[in-house]
C-alpha positions as CSV (number, residue, x, y, z in Angstrom):
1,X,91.8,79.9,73.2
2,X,95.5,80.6,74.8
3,X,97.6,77.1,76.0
4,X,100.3,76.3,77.4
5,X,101.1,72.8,77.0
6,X,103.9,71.6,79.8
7,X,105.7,68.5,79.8
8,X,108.6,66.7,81.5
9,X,108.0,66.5,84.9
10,X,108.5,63.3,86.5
11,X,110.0,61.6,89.6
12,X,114.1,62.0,90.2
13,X,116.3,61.5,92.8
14,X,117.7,63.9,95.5
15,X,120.8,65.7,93.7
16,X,119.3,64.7,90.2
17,X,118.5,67.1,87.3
18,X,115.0,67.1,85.6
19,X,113.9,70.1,82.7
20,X,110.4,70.8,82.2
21,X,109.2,72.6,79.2
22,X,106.2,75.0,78.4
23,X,105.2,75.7,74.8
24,X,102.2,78.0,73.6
25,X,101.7,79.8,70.6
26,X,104.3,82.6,68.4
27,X,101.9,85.3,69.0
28,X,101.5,85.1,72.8
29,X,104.9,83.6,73.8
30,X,106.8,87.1,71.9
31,X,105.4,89.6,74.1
32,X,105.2,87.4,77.3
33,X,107.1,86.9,80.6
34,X,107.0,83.9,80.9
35,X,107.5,81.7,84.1
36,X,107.6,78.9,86.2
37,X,105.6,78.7,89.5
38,X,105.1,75.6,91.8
39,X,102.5,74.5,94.3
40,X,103.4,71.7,96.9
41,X,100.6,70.4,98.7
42,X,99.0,72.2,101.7
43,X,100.9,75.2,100.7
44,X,100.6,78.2,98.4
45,X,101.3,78.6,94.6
46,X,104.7,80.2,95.0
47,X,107.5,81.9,92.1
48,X,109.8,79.6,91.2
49,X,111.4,82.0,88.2
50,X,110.5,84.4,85.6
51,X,111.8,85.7,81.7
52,X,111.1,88.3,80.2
53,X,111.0,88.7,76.1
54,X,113.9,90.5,76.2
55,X,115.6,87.9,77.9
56,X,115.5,89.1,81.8
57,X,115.5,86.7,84.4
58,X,114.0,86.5,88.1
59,X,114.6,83.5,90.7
60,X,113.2,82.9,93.8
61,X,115.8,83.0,96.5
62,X,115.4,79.3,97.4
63,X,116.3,78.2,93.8
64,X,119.1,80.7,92.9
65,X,122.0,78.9,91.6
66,X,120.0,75.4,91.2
67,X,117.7,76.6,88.9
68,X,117.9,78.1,85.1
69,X,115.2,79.2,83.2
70,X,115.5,80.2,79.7
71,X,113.0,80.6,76.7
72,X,113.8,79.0,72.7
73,X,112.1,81.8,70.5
74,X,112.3,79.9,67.2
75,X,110.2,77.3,69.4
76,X,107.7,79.2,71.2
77,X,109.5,77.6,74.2
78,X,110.2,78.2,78.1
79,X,112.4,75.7,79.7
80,X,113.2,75.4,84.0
81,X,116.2,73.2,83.9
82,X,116.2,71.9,87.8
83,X,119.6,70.6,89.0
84,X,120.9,69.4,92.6
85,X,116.5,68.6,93.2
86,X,115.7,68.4,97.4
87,X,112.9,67.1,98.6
88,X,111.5,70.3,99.2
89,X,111.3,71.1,95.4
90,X,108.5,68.7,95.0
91,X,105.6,70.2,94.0
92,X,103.3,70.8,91.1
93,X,104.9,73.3,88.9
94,X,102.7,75.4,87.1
95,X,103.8,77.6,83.8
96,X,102.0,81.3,82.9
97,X,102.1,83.4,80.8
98,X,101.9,87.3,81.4
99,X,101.6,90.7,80.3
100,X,101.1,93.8,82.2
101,X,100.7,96.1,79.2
102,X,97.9,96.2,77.1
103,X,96.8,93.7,75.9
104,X,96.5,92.7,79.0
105,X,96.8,88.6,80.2
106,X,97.5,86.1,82.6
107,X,97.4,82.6,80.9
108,X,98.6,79.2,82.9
109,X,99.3,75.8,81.8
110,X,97.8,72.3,83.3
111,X,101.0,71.6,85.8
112,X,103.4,68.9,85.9
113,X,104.1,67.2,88.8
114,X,107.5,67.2,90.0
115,X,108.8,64.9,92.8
116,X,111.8,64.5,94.5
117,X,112.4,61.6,96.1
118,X,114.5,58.7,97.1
C-alpha cells in the first residue's frame, strides 16, 4: 500500500512563511509528479503546484512568485515552501502522487491543514 505521509502545516500569520513536506516511498516518488493541491472549505480541490521527476515545475497563477515547490530525491521528499501567506491560502492542502504512463497511478496523502490567520 502506496503513502504519502504530509507534515507541517500549521497556523501562521498573514505575510508569514510556512513549508509543508510530503514523503512516500523510493520506488514511487522516482517516477512521479508530484504535487501540492489544496481544498478550502465549501470550495473545490484546486492545483496549487506540480514537479516533475525531471525537475519541471507548474504553479497556479494565484501562487506564482509566493510559492516554491521542490522535491529532495535522496529523501523521497516533496516540499511547498509558502511565503507572504493571505488569508485566502487557507485551506487543506492535499499531496499526490501521479503517473500518466504505465504503470499507471494517482496516490494522495491525508492533508494538512493550513491556516492563515491573524
Amino acid at each position: 500500500q502506496v503513502q504519502l505521509v504530509e507534515s507541517g502545516g500549521g497556523l501562521v500569520q498573514p505575510g508569514g512563511s510556512l513549508r509543508v513536506s510530503c514523503a512516500t516511498s523510493r520506488s514511487i516518488f522516482n517516477i512521479s509528479t508530484m504535487g501540492w493541491y489544496r481544498q478550502a472549505p465549501g470550495k473545490q480541490r484546486e492545483l496549487v503546484a506540480t514537479i516533475t521527476s525531471g525537475g519541471s515545475t507548474n504553479y497556479a497563477d494565484s501562487v506564482k512568485g509566493r510559492f516554491i515547490i521542490s522535491r529532495d530525491n535522496a529523501k523521497n521528499t516533496v516540499y511547498l515552501q509558502m511565503n507572504s501567506l493571505k488569508p485566502e491560502d487557507t485551506a487543506v492542502y492535499y499531496c499526490r502522487a501521479a503517473r500518466a504512463l504505465l504503470p499507471r497511478y494517482n496516490y494522495w496523502g491525508q492533508g494538512t491543514q493550513v491556516t492563515v490567520s491573524s
